[in-house]
N, C-alpha and C positions, 0 to 999 in steps of 0.2 A: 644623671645630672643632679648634682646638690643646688639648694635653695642655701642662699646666706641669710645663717639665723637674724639678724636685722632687720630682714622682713619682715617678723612680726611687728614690731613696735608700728610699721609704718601702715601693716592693713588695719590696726587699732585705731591709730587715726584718722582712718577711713570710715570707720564704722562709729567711730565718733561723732566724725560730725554730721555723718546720715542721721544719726538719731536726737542731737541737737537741732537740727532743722525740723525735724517729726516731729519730736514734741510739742513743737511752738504749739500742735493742734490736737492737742489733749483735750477729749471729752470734748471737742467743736461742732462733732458731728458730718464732717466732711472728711473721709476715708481717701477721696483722690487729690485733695490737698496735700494733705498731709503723706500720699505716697509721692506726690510730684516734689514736694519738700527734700524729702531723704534722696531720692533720684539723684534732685540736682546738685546737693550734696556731696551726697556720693560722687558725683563724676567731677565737681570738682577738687573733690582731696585727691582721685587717682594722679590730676594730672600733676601732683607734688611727687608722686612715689615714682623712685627709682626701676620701673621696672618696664618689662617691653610686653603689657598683657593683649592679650585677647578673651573677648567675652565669651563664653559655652554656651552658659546657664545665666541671664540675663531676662531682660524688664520684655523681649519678644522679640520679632521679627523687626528688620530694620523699617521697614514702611507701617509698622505698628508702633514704633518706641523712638523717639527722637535719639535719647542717649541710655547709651547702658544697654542698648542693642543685640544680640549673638551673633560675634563676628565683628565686633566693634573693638578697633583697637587704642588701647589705653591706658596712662605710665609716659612718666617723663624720661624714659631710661634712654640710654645712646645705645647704638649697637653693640655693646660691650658690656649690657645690661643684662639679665636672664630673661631667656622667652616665657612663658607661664599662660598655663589656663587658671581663668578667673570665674569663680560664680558667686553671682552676688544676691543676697534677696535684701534690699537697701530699706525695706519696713515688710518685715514678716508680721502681720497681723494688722491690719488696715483695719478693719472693722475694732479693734481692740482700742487702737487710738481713738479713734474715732466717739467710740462710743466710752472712754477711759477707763477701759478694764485691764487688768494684769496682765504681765506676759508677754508684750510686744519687744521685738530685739529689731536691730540692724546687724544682719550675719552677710560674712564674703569666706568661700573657700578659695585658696590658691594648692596650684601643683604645678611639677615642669610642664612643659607643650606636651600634650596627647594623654595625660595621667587621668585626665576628670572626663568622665561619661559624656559624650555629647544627647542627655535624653531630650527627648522630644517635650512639645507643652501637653503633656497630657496626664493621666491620673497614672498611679502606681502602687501596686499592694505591697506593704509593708510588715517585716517586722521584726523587730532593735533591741537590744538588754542592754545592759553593762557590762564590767568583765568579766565578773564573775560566773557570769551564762555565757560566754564566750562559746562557739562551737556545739551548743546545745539546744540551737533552733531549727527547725525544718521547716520554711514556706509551704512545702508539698504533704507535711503531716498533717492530722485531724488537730484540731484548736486544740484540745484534751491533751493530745499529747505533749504537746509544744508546754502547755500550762505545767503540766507534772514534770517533764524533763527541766524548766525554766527551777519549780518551785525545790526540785530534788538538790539543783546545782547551787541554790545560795539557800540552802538547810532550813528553809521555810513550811510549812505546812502549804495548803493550796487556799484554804480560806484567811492566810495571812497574805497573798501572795495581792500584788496590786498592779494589775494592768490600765494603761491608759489610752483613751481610745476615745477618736473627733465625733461628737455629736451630731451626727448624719444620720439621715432615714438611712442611707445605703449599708448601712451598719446594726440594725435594729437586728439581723440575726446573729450577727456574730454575738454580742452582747447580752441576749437572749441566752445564745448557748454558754459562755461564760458564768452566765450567773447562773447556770444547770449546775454547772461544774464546782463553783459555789467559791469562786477567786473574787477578791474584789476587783472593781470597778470605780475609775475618775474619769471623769469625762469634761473633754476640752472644748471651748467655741473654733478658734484660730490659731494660728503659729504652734505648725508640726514639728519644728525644728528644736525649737525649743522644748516640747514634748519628748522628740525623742533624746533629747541631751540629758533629762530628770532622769531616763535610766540607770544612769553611770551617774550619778551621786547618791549617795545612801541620805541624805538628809529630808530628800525630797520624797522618801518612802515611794518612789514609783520603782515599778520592777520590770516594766518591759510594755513593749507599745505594741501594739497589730491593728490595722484597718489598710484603708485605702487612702492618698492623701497624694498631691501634687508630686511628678515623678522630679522635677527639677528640685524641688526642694529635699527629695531625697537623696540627691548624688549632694548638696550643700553638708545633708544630716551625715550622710555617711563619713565622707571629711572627717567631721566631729567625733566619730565613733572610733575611726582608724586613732584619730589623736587620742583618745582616751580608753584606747583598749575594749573598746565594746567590740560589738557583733552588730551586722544587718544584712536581710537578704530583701532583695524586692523583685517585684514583675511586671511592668510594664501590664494597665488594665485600661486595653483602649474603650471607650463608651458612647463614641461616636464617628459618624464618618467625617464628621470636622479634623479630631484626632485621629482619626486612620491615614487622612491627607498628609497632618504634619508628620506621620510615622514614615510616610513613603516619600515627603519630601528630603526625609536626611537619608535614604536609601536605604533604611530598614525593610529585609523582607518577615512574613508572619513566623518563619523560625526564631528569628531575631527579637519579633516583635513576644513573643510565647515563652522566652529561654528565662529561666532563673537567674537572676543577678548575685553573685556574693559581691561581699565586701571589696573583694581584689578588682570585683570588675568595673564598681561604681568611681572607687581611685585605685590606681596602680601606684604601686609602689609604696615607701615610707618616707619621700616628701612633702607630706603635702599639710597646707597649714590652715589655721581656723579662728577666726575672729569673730566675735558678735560682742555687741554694747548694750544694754536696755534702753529702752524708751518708757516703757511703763514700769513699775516694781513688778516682779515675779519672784519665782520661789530660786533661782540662781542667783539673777543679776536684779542689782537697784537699778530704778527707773532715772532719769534724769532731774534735778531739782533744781529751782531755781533760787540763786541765794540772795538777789536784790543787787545792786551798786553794779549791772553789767556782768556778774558774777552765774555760773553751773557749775554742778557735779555732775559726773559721768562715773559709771562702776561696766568695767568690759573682763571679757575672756580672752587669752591670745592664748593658742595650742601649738605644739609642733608633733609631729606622729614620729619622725625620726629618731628622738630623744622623750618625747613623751613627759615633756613640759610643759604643762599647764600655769601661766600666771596670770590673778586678776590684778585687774588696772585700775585702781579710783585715782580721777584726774581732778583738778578744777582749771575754769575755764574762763578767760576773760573775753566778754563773748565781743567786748567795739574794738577788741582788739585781734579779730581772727577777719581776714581780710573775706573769706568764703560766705562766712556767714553775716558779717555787713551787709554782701552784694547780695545776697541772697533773700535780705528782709528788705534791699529797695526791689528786687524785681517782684517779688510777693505782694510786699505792702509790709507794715505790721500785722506779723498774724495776731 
């Protein structure tokens, strides 16, 4: 089933105005505002977009998440619209806002019905390059190896080579053993997505990601990767019996739960498509600014995998004049 390329434009501006609503709460200090901001955002641009979605990979369970739900269905489209799974992380890096540090996006993957991973809410070992390491990572090899097969395929030495990797105790051996191995080392607070998307640009001097990091946000990353010719394999790292529950609620048995993920299996096929906008500056995407007289800019990403067209978007934005985000600053207040 084909996606019509016109979709992109329209999950752009979806993740636009997620990330217009966020920002209001730049450096506030209030991380669940400012994710309830993007939320309600986001759920009101879907209901402009032409399309008949259902949620996968969403904000949680329906008696946990009012909207943006999994299993929440949403898109103004008639039956004569495209069916699509939808995931969305509507402010990847809450603390980042929050606290107004770099890096924070508003990312949505879309693909036809059944193409995007239904994962669970729980953690997932990862690990991502760009294209040029395409086909040259093993989940299952020793770090070492992964590091020289990574650093042989984009003609690098191993202590030019630059892995990135979230700042977790859970991490402290991997990290450890990397810098044995004598590769550099960047290390993130939040928003993995956005991490593992610096693989697959050369500008951003990152060369490949590995840790352990939200498994939902991995089938989002991987989207991204299929659009941009990278590589990811993950495993599903359950860490509690809280997460063992939601593994068995989607009838995952521990084969399932144990089995190596590639790339094919997080999205099938080469439909599937990828948006994210900044909120903060980061080494991709400009943050959102505010230019005074009701006026922002916006700088986003829209992907397709099928064609493998990558375009960035700077928009400006008359903000008394976007009906969503009026209604949005009287149910909030003025942030």
């Amino acid at each position: 089933m084909k996606l019509d390329r016109n979709l992109a434009m329209s999950l752009v501006r979806v993740t636009e105005i997620a990330s217009l609503a966020a920002a209001k709460y730049m450096g506030r200090g209030n991380k669940i505002a400012a994710d309830q901001a993007a939320v309600d955002g986001m759920r009101g641009a879907f209901d402009l977009a032409d399309i008949r979605g259902t949620v996968v990979i969403g904000e949680g369970e329906k008696d946990k998440a009012p909207m943006l739900f999994i299993g929440e269905e949403i898109g103004a489209g008639n039956e004569d619209a495209m069916e699509v799974d939808i995931a969305v992380d509507p402010l990847d890096g809450t603390t980042l806002v929050a606290k107004g540090l770099p890096n924070a996006i508003a990312v949505i993957a879309m693909a036809p019905r059944g193409c995007l991973l239904h994962a669970p809410d729980t953690y997932m070992k990862k690990i991502a390059v760009g294209p040029k390491a395409k086909g040259k990572i093993d989940i299952e090899a020793p770090v070492e190896e992964n590091i020289k097969a990574v650093a042989e395929a984009l003609d690098k030495d191993i202590s030019d080579l630059t892995v990135i990797i979230q700042d977790r105790p859970r991490h402290y051996e991997l990290i450890k053993e990397i810098r044995r191995i004598g590769a550099r080392i960047k290390l993130f607070g939040e928003g993995d997505v956005a991490a593992s998307l610096a693989t697959c640009f050369d500008d951003t001097g990152v060369d490949m990601l590995m840790g352990i990091g939200g498994a939902p946000e991995g089938v989002i990353t991987a989207a991204a990767l299929k659009c941009l010719g990278g590589d990811m394999q993950g495993q599903l790292n359950v860490r509690s019996d809280e997460e063992m529950e939601r593994c068995k609620d989607l009838g995952l048995t521990q084969d399932e739960i144990d089995r190596i993920l590639m790339l094919d299996d997080l999205v099938k096929g080469d439909e599937a498509f990828f948006a994210a906008t900044g909120i903060s500056d980061g080494e991709l995407l400009k943050g959102v600014v505010y230019k005074g007289n009701n006026q922002a800019t916006t700088h986003s990403v829209v992907m397709r995998a099928k064609t493998g067209t990558i375009r960035f978007v700077e928009a400006t934005h008359k903000l008394d004049k976007n009906d969503i985000l009026v209604n949005l600053m009287k149910k909030h207040g003025e942030a």
